[in-house]
N, C-alpha and C positions, 0 to 999 in steps of 0.2 A: 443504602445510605453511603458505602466505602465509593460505588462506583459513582454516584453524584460529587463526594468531595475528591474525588480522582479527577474527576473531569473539570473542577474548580481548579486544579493545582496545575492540569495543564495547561486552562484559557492563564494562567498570573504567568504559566511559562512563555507562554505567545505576546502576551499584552502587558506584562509587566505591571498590571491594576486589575483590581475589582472594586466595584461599590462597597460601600460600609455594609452593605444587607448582605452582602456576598460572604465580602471577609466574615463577619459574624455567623452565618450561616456553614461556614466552612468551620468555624473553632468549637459551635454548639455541637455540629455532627463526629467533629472530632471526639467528644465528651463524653458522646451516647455511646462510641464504640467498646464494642469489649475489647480487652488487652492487645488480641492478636490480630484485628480488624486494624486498631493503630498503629500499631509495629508496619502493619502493610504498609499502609495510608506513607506513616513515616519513612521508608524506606524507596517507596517512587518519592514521595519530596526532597527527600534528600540524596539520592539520585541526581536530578534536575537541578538541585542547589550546587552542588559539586562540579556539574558542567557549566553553570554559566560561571561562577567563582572562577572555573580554571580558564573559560576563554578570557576574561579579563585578567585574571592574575597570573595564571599559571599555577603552580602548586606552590609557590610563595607565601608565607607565614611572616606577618612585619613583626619585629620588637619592637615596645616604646619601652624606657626607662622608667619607671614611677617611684618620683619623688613626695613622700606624704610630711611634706612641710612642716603643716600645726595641725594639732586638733582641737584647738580652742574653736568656738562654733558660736556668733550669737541669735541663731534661730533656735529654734524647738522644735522641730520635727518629729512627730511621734513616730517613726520608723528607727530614728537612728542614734544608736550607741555615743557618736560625740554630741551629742546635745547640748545645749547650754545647759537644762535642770538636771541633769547625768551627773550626779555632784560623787559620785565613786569613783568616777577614771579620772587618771593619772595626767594628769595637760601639761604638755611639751608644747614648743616651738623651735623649728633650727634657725638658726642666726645664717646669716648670707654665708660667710665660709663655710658652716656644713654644707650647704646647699650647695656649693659651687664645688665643694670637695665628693661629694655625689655627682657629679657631672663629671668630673673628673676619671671618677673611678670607672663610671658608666663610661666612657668613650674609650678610654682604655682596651674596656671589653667591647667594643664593639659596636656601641647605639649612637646613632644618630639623631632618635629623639627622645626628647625628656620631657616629661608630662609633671608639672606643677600640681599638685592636687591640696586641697586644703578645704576646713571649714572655713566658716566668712568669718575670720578673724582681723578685726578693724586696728590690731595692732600695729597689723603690713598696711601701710597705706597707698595709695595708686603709687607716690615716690618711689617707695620701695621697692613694690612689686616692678615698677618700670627700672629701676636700677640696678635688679637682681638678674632682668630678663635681657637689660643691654649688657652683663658684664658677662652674660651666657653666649650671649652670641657674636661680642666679640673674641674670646677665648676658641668657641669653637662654632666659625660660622657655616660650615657645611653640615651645622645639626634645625632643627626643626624643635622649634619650642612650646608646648603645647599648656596651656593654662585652664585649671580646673578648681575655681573656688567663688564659684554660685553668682548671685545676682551683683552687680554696681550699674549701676546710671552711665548714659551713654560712653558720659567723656570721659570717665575711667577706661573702659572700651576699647577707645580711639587712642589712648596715650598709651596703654598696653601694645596696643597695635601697631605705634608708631614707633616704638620701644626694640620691636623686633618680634612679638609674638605673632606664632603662625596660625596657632589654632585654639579653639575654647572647643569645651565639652562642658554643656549645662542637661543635665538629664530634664527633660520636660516632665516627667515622675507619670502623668497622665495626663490625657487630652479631656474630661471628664470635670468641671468646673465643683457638681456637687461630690466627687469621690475625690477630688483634690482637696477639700475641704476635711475629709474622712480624714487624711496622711498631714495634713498641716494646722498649726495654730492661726488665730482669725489674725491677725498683724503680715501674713503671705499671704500673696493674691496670685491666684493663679493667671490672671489677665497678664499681673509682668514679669512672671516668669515667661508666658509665649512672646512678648514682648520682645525682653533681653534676646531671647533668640533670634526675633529678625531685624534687630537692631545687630547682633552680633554678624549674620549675614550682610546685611546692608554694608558695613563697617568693612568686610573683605577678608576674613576666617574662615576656613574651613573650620565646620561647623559640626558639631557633635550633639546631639540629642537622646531620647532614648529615656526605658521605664522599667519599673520590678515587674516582674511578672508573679502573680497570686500574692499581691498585695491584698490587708484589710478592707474589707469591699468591691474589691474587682470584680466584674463581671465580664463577659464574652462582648457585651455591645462593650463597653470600655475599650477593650485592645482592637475595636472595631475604629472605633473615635479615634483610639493611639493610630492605626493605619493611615486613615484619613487625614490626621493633623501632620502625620512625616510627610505623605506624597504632596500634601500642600508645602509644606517648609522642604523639602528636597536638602535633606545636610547630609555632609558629607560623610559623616562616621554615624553611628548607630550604637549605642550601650544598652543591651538587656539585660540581667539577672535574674535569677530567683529570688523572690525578699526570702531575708533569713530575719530572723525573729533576736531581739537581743532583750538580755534579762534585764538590763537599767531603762527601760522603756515601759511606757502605756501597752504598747504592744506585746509584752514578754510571751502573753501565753498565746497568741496567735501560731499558727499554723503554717509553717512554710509555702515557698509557692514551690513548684514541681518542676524539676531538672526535666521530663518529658517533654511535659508543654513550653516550659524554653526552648529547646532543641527544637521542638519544630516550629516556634516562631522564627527561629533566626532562618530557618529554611525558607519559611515566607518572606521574612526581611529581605533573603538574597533573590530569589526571583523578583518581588518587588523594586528591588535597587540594586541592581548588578554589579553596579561600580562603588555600592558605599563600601568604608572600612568599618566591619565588623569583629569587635571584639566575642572572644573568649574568655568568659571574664572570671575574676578570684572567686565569685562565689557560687559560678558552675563548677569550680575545680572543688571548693569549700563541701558541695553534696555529695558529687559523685568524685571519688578517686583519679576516677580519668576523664571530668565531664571537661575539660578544655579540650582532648584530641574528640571528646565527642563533640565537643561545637564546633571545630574546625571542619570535622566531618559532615555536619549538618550545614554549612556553607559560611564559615569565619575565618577569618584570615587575619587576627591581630592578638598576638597575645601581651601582656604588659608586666614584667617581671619586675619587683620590685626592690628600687637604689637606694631606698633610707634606711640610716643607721640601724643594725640589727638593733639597739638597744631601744629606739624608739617602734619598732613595727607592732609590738604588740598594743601599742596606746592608741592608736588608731582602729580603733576599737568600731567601727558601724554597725558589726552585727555581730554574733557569737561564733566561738569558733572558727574565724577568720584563719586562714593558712596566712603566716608569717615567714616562717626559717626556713621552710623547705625548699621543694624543686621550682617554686615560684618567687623563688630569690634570683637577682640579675646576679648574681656571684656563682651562681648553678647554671649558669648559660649552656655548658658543655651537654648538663640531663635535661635543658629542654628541648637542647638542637636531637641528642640521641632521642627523645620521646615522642617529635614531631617526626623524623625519620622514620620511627616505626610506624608510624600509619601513612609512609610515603608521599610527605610535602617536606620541603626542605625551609628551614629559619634563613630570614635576610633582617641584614641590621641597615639596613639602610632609610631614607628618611621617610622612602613609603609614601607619598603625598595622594589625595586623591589623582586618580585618574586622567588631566588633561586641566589638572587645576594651576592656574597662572595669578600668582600674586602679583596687587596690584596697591 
């Protein structure tokens, strides 16, 4: 079985695809192996992931800045901590001066780009968000402004876009129509969520997509479907996680998904897509202690250290146990440059764009 999904890991190194039976085939056999059969497996893929990461990147590590705006939310997501029915957390919003005094702070130290993140808080209206994003990039326009707060309709899109934003990041959650239903209330449709996304491509974004891994129902044909629906949408960046389980949710006592089997998807993500920017995200660091240098190891190249108000980081609450204050604060730049150094890639703060991507 090792030496079958070996030889799977090398046709994705050569051809950069495999069919849905394949990928599938390859994460079932993953599954069956005992502990030290996967350790193997993981170790040529991640290998392989490392070399093509480095021909394209080099050993370069991007920072973005991330700004976590509001956590007012009006969907209901049964995964996640700012919920609308979450009537326990603590709901903040920053006013455009914080926001711009985050940016501030953030370039100071060094980033080039600043990542808007938010629930779909219809407080901010397109106005807003468009007037937050021109006063970003007039101020400092050698930065890269990256926008992360879920579904609007096209022509929000286009005025965001025309505003000065560089890039959206909508996580497609799954490609799986009946297990998108598992993770969302029936007023979400999964049709526009993939929608928004190639309405967001179409529109001229570097484009962000991406899903939990060992979510509520997941199965192996799922991140089979997840493979298949990226090589069709081709976006630029990539966000995987582990779902973490939070206690003000439907999901409370659900089962985390497995810092393993992330690291070796993002191994697949990178021979799959050589050129995407792939995060290392908070809630591989959230499991394992050192799972960002383990994902950067596994073939990542983006980590995203966060600019909002220490006093608000803990309200943005998605899942339990969230790292907040620590070495995943942009004010600790210095221990993430020292902690990527130790496993021999060097942090750039620079705007980091896709690979050969020309805005238009």
């Amino acid at each position: 079985m090792k030496k079958q999904a070996i030889e799977k890991i090398r046709q994705l190194y050569r051809q950069q695809e495999l069919t849905k039976e394949s990928y599938q085939e390859l994460f079932e056999q993953w599954s069956y192996m005992e502990a030290e059969a996967r350790q193997e497996l993981s170790k040529e893929l991640f290998a392989l992931a490392r070399r093509r990461q480095q021909q394209v990147f080099g050993k370069q590590v991007y920072l973005r800045g991330l700004i976590e705006f509001t956590n007012h939310c009006r969907n209901n997501c049964y995964y996640c901590g700012i919920r609308a029915g979450n009537r326990k957390l603590e709901r903040y919003r920053l006013s455009k001066e914080q926001i711009l005094n985050c940016c501030q702070e953030g370039y100071q130290l060094g980033f080039r780009t600043f990542v808007l993140q938010g629930g779909e808080d219809r407080c901010f209206t397109s106005d807003d968000i468009c007037d937050i994003v021109r006063e970003i990039k007039k101020r400092y326009p050698d930065c890269a402004v990256t926008l992360s707060i879920g579904e609007w309709e096209r022509d929000s899109y286009e005025r965001f876009f025309q505003a000065g934003a560089d890039r959206y990041l909508l996580r497609h959650e799954t490609a799986n129509a009946i297990h998108y239903e598992v993770l969302h209330p029936p007023e979400l449709s999964w049709k526009h969520r993939q929608e928004c996304l190639r309405q967001l491509k179409e529109i001229g974004y570097q484009v962000g997509a991406g899903f939990m891994v060992g979510s509520p129902g997941q199965t192996y044909e799922n991140l089979a479907e997840d493979m298949q629906f990226l090589l069709e949408l081709q976006p630029h960046m990539i966000g995987i996680g582990p779902f973490i389980s939070h206690k003000d949710t439907p999901f409370a006592d659900q089962k985390n998904g497995s810092v393993e089997l992330t690291l070796f998807l993002i191994g697949i993500l990178r021979l799959t897509f050589p050129k995407v920017l792939l995060p290392a995200t908070t809630a591989l660091g959230t499991l394992a202690a050192d799972g960002r240098e383990q994902g950067i190891l596994a073939g990542a190249n983006v980590l995203m250290p966060n600019l909002s108000p220490v006093a608000v980081r803990k309200q943005y609450s998605l899942y339990d146990n969230k790292i907040c204050t620590g070495e995943e604060s942009a004010q600790c730049i210095h221990c993430v440059q020292n902690r990527i150094r130790g496993i021999d890639y060097e942090v750039v703060t620079d705007r980091g764009d896709y690979p050969g991507f020309v805005r238009h």
